[in-house]
VOGU-3710 file (C-alpha; in Angstrom, 3 decimals, decimal comma):
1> xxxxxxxxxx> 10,510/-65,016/0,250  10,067/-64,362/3,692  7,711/-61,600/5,200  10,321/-59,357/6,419  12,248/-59,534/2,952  8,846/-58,714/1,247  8,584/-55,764/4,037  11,904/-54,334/3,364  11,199/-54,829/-0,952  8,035/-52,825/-0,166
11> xxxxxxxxxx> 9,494/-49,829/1,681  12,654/-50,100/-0,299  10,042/-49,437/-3,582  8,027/-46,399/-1,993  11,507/-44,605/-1,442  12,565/-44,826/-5,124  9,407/-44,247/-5,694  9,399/-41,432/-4,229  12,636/-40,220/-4,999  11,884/-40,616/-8,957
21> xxxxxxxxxx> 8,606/-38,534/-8,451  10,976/-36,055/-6,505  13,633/-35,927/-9,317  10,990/-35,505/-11,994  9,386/-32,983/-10,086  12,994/-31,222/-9,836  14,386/-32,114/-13,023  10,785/-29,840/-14,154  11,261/-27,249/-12,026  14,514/-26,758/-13,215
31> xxxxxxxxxx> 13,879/-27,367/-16,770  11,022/-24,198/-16,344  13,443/-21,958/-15,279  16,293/-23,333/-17,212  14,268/-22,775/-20,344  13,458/-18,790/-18,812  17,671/-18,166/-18,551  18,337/-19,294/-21,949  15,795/-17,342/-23,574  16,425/-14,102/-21,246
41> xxxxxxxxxx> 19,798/-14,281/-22,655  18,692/-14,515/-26,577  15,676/-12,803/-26,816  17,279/-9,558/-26,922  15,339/-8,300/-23,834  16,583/-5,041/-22,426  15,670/-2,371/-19,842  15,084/0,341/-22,263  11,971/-1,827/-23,569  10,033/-2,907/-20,658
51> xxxxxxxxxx> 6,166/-3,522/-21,541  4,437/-6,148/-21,214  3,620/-6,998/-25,030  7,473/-6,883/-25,372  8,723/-9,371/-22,424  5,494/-11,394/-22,989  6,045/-12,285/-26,110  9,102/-14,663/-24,742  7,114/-15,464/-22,079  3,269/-16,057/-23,005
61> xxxxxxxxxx> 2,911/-18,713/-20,228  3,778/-16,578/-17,958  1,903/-12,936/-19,517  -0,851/-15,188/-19,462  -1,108/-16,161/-15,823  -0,505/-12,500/-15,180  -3,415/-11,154/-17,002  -5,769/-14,200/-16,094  -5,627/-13,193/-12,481  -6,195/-9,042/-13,590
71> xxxxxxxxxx> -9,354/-10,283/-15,605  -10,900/-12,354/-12,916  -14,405/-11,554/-12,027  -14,287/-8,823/-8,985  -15,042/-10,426/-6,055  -14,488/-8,776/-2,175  -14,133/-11,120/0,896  -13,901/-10,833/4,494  -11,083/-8,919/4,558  -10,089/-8,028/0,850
81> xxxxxxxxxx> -10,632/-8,949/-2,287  -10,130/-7,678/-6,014  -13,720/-5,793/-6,263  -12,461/-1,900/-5,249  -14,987/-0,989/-3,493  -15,693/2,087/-1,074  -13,205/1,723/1,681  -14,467/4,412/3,288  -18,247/3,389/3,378  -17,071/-0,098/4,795
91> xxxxxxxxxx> -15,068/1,296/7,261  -16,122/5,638/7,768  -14,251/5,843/11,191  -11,157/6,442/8,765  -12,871/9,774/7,687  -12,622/10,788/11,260  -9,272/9,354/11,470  -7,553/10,822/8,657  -9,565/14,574/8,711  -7,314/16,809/6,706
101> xxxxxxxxxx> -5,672/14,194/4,573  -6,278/13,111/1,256  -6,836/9,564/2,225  -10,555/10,912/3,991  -11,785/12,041/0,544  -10,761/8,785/-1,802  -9,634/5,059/-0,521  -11,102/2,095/-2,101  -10,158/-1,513/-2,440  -7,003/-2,352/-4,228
111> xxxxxxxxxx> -6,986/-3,990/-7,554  -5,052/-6,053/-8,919  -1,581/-5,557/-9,302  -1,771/-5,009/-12,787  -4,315/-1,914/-12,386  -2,023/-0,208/-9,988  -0,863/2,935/-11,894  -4,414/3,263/-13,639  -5,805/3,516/-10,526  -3,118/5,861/-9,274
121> xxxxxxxxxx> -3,401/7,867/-11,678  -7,359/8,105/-11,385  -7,473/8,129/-7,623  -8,662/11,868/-6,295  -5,721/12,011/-4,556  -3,724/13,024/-7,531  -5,692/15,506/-8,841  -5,003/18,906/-7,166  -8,094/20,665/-8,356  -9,955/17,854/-6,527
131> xxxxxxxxxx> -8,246/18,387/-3,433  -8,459/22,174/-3,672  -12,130/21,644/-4,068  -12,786/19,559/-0,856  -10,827/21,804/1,145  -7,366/20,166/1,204  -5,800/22,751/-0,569  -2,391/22,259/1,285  -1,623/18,921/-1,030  -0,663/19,766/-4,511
141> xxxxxxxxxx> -1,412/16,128/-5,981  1,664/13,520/-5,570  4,999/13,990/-6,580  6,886/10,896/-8,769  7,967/9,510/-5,770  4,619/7,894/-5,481  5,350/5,966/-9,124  8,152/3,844/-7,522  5,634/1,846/-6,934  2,891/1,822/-9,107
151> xxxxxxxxxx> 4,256/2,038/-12,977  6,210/-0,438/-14,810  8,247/2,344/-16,859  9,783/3,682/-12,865  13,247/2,550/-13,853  12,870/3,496/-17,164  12,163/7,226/-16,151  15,049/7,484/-13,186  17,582/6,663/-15,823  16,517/8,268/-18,803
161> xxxxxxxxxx> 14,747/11,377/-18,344  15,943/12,021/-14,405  19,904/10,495/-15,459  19,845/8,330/-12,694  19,094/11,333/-10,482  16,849/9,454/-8,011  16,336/13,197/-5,437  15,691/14,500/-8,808  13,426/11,753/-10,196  10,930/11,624/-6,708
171> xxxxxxxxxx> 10,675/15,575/-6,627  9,573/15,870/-10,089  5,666/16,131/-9,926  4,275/12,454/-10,691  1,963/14,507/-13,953  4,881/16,105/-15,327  7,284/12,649/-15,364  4,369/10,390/-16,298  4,638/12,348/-19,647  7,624/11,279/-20,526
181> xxxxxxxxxx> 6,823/7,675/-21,025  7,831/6,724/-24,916  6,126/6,022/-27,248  6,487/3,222/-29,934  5,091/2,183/-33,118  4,696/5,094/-34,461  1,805/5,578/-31,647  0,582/9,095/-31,432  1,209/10,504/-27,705  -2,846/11,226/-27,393
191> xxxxxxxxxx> -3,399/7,562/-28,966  -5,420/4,528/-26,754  -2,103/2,493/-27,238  0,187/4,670/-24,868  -2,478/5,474/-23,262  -3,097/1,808/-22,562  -2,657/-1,130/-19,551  -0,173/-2,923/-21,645  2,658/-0,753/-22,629  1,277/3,006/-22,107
201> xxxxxxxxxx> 1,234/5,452/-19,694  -0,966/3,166/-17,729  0,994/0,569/-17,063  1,185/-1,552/-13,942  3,452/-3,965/-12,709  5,957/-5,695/-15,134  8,323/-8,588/-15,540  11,500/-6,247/-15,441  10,589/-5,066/-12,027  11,756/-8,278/-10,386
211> xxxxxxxxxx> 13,743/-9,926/-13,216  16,991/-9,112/-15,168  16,477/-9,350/-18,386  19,882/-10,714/-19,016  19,355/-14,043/-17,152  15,735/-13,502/-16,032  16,687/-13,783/-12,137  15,371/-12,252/-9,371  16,622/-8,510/-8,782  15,552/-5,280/-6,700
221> xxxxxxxxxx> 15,138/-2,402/-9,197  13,907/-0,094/-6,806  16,844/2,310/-5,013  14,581/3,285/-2,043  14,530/-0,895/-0,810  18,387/-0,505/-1,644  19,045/2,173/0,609  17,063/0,789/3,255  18,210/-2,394/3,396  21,796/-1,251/3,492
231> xxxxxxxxxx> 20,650/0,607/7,055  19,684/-2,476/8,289  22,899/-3,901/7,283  22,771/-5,483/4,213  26,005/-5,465/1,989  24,523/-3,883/-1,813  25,165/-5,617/-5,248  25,479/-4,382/-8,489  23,101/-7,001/-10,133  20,598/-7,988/-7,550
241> xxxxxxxxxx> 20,618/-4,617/-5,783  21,577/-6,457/-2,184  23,870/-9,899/-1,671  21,055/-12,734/-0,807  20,095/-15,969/-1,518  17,291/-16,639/-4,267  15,046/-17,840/-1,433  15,428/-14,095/0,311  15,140/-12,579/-3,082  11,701/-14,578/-3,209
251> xxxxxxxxxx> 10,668/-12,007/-0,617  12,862/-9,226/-1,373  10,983/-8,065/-4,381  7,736/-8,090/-2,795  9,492/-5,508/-0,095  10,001/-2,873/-3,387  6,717/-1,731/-2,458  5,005/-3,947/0,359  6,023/-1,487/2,658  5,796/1,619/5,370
261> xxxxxxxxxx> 7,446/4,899/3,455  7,702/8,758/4,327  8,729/11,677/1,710  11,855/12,948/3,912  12,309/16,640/2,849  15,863/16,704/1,229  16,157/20,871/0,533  16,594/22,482/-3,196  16,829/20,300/-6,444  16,671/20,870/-9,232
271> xxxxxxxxxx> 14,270/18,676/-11,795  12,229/18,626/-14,182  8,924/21,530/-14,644  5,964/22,343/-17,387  6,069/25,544/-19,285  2,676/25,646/-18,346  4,061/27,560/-15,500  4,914/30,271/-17,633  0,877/30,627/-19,197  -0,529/33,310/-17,133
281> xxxxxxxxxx> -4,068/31,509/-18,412  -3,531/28,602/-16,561  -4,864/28,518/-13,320  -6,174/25,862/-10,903  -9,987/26,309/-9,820  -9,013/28,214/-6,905  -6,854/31,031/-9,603  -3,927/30,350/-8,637  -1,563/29,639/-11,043  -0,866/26,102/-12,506
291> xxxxxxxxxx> 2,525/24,633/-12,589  1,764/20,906/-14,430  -0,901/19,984/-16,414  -2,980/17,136/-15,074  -2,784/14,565/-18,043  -0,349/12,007/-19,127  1,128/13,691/-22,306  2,510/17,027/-23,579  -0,013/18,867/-25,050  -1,265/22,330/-26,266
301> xxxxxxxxxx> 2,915/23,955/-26,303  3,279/22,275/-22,715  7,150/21,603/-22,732  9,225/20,081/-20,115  11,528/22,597/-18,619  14,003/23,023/-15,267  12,431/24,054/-11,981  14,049/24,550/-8,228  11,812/22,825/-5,793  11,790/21,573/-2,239
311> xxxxxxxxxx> 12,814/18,317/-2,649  11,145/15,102/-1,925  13,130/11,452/-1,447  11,492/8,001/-0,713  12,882/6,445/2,227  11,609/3,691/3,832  12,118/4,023/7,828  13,982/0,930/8,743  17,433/1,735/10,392  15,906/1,184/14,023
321> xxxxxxxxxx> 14,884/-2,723/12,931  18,425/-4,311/12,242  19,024/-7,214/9,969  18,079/-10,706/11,197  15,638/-9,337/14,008  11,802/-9,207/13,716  10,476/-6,018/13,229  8,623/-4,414/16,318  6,211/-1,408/15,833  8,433/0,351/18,326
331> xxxxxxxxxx> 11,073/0,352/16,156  8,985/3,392/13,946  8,390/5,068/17,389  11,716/5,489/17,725  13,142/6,082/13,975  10,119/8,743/13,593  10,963/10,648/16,480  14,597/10,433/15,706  13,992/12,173/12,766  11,190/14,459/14,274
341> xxxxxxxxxx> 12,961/18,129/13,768  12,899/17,081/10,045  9,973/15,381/9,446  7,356/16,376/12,091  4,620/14,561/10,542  2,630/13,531/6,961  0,114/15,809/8,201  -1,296/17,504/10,592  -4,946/16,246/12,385  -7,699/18,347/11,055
351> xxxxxxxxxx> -10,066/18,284/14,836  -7,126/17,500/17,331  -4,003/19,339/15,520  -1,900/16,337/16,628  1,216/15,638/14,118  0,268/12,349/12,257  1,580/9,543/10,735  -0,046/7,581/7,870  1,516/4,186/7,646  1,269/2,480/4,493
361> xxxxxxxxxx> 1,163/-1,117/3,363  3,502/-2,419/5,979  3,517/-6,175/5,102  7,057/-7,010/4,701  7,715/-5,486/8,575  4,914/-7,168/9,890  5,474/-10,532/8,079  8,806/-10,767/9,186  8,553/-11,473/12,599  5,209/-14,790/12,096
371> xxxxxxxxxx> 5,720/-18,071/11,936  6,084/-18,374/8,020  8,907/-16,085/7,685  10,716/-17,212/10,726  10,533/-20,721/8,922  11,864/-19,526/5,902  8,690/-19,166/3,759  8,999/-16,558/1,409  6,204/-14,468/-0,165  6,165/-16,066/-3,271
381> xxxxxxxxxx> 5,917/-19,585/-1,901  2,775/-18,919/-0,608  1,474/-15,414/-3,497  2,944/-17,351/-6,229  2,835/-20,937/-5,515  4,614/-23,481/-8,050  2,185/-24,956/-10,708  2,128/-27,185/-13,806  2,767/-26,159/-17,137  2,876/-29,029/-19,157
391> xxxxxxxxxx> 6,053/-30,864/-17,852  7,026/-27,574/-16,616  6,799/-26,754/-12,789  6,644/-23,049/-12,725  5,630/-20,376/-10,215  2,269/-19,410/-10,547  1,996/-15,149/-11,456  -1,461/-14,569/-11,426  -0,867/-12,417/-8,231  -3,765/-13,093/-6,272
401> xxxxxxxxxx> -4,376/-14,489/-2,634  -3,631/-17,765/-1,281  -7,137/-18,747/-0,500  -7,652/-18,810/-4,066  -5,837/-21,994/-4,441  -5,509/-23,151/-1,080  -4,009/-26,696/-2,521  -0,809/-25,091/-4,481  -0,219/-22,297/-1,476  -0,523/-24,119/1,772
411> xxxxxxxxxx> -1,009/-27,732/1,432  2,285/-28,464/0,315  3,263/-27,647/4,032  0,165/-28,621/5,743  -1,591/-31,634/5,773  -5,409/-30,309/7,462  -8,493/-30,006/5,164  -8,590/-27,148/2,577  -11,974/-26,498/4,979  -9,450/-26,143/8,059
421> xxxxxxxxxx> -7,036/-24,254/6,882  -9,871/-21,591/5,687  -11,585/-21,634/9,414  -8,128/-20,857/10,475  -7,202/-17,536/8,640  -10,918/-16,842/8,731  -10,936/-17,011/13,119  -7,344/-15,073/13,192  -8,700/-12,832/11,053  -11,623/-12,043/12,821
431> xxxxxxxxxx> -9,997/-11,587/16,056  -7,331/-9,486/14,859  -10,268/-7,095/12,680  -12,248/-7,518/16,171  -9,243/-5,806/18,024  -8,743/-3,386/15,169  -12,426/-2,227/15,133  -12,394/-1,680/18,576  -9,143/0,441/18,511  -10,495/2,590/15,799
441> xxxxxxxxxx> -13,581/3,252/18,155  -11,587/4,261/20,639  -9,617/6,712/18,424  -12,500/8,311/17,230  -13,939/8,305/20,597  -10,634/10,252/21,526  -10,661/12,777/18,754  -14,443/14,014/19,477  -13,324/14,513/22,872  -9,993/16,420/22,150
451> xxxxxxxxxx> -12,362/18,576/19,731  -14,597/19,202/22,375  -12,227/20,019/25,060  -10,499/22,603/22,252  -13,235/24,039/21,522  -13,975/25,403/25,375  -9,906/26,083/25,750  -9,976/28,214/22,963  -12,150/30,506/25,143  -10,205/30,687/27,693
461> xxxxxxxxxx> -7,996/34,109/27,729  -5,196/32,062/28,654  -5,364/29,909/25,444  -5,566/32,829/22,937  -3,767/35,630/21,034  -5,127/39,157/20,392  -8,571/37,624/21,474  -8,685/34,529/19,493  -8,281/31,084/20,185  -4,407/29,911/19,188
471> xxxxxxxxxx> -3,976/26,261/18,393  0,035/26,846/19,610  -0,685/27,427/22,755  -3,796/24,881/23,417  -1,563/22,508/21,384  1,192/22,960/24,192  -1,079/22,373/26,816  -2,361/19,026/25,412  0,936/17,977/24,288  1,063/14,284/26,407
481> xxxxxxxxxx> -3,081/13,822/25,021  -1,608/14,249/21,294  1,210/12,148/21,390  -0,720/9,595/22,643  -2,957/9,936/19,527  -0,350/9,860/17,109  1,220/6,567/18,910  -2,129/4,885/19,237  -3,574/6,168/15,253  -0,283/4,625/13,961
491> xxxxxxxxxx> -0,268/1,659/15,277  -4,381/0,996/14,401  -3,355/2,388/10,732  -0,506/-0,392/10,394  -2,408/-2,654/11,183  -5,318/-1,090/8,932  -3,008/-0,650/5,924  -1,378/-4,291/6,264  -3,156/-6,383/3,739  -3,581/-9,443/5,714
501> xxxxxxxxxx> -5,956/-8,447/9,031  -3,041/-9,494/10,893  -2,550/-13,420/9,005  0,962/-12,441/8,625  2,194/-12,623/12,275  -1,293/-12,906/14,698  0,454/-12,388/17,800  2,585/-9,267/16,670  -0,786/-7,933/15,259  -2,939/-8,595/18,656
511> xxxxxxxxxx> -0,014/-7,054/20,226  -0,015/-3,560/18,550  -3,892/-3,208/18,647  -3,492/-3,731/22,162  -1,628/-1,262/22,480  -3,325/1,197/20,478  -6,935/0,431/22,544  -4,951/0,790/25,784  -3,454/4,798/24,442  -6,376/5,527/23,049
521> xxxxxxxxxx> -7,661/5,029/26,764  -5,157/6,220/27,921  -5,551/9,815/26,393  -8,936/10,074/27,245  -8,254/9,625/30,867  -5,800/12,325/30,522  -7,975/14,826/28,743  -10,215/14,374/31,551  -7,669/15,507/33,927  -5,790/18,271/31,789
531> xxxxxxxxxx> -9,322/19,519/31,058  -10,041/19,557/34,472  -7,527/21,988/35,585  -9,317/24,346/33,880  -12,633/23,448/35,157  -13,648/21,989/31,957  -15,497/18,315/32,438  -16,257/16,014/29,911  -17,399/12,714/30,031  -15,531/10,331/27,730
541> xxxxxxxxxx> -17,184/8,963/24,511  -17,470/5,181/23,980  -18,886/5,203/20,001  -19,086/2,307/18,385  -20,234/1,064/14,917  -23,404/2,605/14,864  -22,046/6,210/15,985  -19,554/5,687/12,814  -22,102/5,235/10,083  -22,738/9,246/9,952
551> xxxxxxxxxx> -19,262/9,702/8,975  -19,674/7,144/5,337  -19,360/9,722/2,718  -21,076/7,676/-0,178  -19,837/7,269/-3,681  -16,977/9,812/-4,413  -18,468/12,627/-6,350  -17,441/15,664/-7,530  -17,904/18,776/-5,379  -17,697/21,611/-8,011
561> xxxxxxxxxx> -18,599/21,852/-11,566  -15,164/20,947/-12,931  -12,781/19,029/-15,740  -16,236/18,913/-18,499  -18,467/17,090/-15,045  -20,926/18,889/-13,714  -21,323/19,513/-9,397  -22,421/15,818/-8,285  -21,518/14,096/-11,119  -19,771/10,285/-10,304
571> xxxxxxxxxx> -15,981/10,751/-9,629  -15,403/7,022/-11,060  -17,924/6,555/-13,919  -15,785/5,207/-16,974  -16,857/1,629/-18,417  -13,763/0,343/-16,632  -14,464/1,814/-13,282  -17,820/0,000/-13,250  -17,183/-1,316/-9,747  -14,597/1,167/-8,244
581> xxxxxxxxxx> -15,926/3,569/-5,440  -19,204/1,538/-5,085  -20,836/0,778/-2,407  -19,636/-2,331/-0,029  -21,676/-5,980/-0,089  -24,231/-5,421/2,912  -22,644/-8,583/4,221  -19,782/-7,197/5,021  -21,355/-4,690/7,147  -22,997/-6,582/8,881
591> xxxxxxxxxx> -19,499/-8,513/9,628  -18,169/-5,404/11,183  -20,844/-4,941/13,289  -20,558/-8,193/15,113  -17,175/-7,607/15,638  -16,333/-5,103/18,789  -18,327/-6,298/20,869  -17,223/-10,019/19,379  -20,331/-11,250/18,868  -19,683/-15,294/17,876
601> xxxxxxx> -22,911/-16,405/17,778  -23,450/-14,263/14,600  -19,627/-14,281/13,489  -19,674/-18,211/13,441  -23,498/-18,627/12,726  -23,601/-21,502/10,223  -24,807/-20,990/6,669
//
């Protein structure tokens, strides 16, 4: 045999090779999930039953994944992390940045995804008295709105106790539906089981939130990602909630709650109330009356009843960013101030009375437009990458980031050293977090000065009413300054609230913080020269990391003697809490402060 016949033998036996190793792989794959629609259809799974133990039990692999990655040790890196930690210690310029908003008082590190609605429920942010106590006693605690995203039994609730009422279901307050979970087994309502991570009250995120239980494929369950994907143009379905392929649907579930959302007033409704309302010895802290009770089950004669309140409905701001286009943080400019005359703001700026917008968790917007999405990767290829299960390929749903098995999420695309591909989100990270540091600073910077120059306009006769300063009128006259705050605050909190430091799409990310340094500047410059007018001179601030530190508020404790704790008493101090609310790893600090100015010699300073 001649050496080209042996040559052409040789590459004709690494194709099949390859091909057979392919096949198998496939013929796997699609055994795994062939194997999860047969027993979907059998196993008698429903809706109406949607805990864990229950879909688990059909599933085990895959319950098993799913609590491995909730019970891993807490750990925080760079830039996240499953150890919830003081958010606000690591990063206190966000006091300053949100003054007058819940989010000042109580924002740690997020959990896992299977914690979510403990830690919603837990989070000072819910509990009115709380609020009322730190001086936020405009916010009444969250309405149900907020559990689209955080308990399993959402669906559940919308079409069983709100009738498929969804205006009805997000106005209800989230303490009075959260009561109406079911219980089962004879379970009393007061009992650790419904009170529990598994099945209870406290549960997090399920298997029915993505997956029918008919056929076990991929679905949206959640109305608001509906709706908004219909404004961008999608065409809705009755089974997967919008027509797209499985590969979009791989990222479409994700986008139930991986997203920027606003609580669009939506007038009178009429939902469901606590009798409570009706106990003239039931009052807040403050006396005033109560109108929920701030637990998870009826107690004590509390009944469910019908009340007429201003309603509240999710909606996720999309219509400006059109199907098929990457999204461009211009895009919410322009949808927010479209809908201005009806929803001015989700509050209002404590020190420089500008109208603000909190952004929230803005991944799927900001992911759209990098390089993975644009290349078809979804989410889940690289969140929940496939692994072996016996001679099962199956996607991995431990839920936890991709640097955690760098193998499984990106070296099935890239070829570079697991050590390379770690320096690589590590450097983009730190440049985009270097950017985002620096635009915080200059925020901050911009806020003490708009306090400042308030302060001397409010004695000014022409800035006041019946002698006394009035915010209307200084308001007016800073109008351009406080727009420019808003503008340059949102775009530093998108890129703040994203959950990647900018990974998801670098360039888009440098490009917003750019803009939100060069506003921030921006404002200041015209402060100077509005102030100026009426002979008021300032020189602008420049603070930087240092200047921030006397805004970290500690450990969240309680303010008032209240709910059995005593004044200074931990606000998260249950055996499970153990490392909520604590204080950041020094080494993270010390992170921060190299970053604006970049300093690389510590940044990049071998071990």
């Amino acid at each position: 045999m001649g050496k080209k016949t042996l040559w052409i033998a040789l590459v004709v036996a690494i194709l099949v090779g390859a091909l057979v190793a392919y096949i198998t792989a496939d013929i796997g794959q699609k055994k795994g999930e062939q194997t999860a629609l047969n027993i979907g259809a059998s196993a008698g799974l429903s809706d109406s039953d949607p805990r864990l133990s229950t879909w688990g039990a059909k599933f085990p692999d895959y319950l098993d994944m799913y609590l491995s990655g909730a019970t891993l040790t807490p750990k925080s890196t760079d830039f996240g992390g499953n150890l919830s930690y003081n958010k606000l210690d690591r990063f206190p310029q966000l006091v300053k940045m949100w003054a007058g908003y819940p989010f000042s008082k109580d924002f740690n590190e997020e959990r896992h995804h299977f914690y979510i609605q403990a830690d919603q429920m837990k989070t000072a942010r819910n509990n009115k008295d709380f609020l009322n106590a730190s001086g936020l006693k405009a916010f009444g605690g969250q309405p149900t709105a907020c559990m689209n995203c955080h308990s399993g039994w959402s669906s559940w609730l919308l079409e069983n106790v709100s009738k498929g009422d969804f205006l009805a279901f997000n106005s209800a307050k989230y303490w009075t539906m959260i009561k109406n979970v079911p219980t089962f087994d004879e379970q009393a309502p007061d009992s650790p089981e419904h009170l529990g991570l598994h099945g209870g009250t406290r549960m997090g995120l399920t298997c029915a939130d993505c997956h029918s239980p008919k056929d076990m494929s991929l679905r949206i369950t959640r109305p608001a990602l509906v709706n908004a994907l219909v404004s961008r143009g999608y065409e809705a379905d009755e089974n997967q909630g919008v027509k797209a392929t499985r590969q979009e649907m791989r990222t479409l579930v994700c986008s139930q709650c991986h997203v920027e959302y606003y609580f669009a007033p939506a007038g009178k409704v009429t939902t469901m109330g606590e009798s409570i309302a009706n106990d003239p010895n039931a009052k807040w802290l403050d006396g005033t009356q109560k109108t929920y009770d701030q637990i998870d089950y009826w107690r004590d004669g509390n009944k469910p009843t019908q009340v007429s309140v201003d309603g509240t409905m999710l909606v996720f701001p999309w219509s400006e960013w059109k199907k098929g286009e990457p999204f461009k943080i211009e895009m919410f400019d322009d949808y927010y101030e479209k809908v201005k005359d009806k929803f001015p703001q989700d509050w209002v700026h404590k020190d420089t009375k500008a109208p603000m917008i909190k952004i929230q968790h803005p991944e799927t917007e900001l992911a759209s437009g990098g390089i993975h999405a644009q290349n078809g990767v979804s989410c889940a290829d690289c969140h929940m990458p496939y692994t072996r299960n016996g001679a099962k390929k199956v996607t991995n749903h431990q839920f936890v980031s991709p640097l955690n098995d760098v193998n499984a999420s990106c070296k099935t695309c890239h070829r570079q050293s697991e050590e390379y591909l770690k320096q690589q989100v590590f450097n983009i990270q730190t440049s985009i977090a270097s950017m985002q540091r620096s635009a915080e600073y200059a925020i901050v910077s911009l806020i003490e000065d708009i306090a400042k120059v308030r302060a001397q306009m409010g004695g000014l006769a022409k800035y006041q009413t019946d002698g006394a300063a009035d915010d209307k009128k200084i308001s007016q006259a800073l109008n351009a300054v406080l727009d420019l705050h808003r503008k340059s605050q949102m775009r530093a909190d998108f890129v703040n609230a994203e959950n990647s430091t900018g990974f998801h799409n670098p360039t888009e990310a440098a490009r917003i913080m750019g803009q939100s340094i060069a506003m921030a500047k921006e404002a200041q410059a015209l402060l100077v020269s509005l102030a100026a007018k009426d002979n008021i001179h300032i020189t602008p601030s420049n603070l930087g990391f240092k200047d921030m530190q006397k805004y970290a508020p500690g450990e969240l404790r309680y303010p008032v003697d209240m709910e059995g704790h005593k004044k200074g008493d931990l606000y998260y101090n249950e055996p499970e809490e153990k490392d909520v609310n604590r204080a950041p790893n020094k080494r993270l600090l010390e992170l921060d402060e190299s970053l604006s100015p970049y300093n690389y010699t510590k940044i990049h300073a071998k071990p």
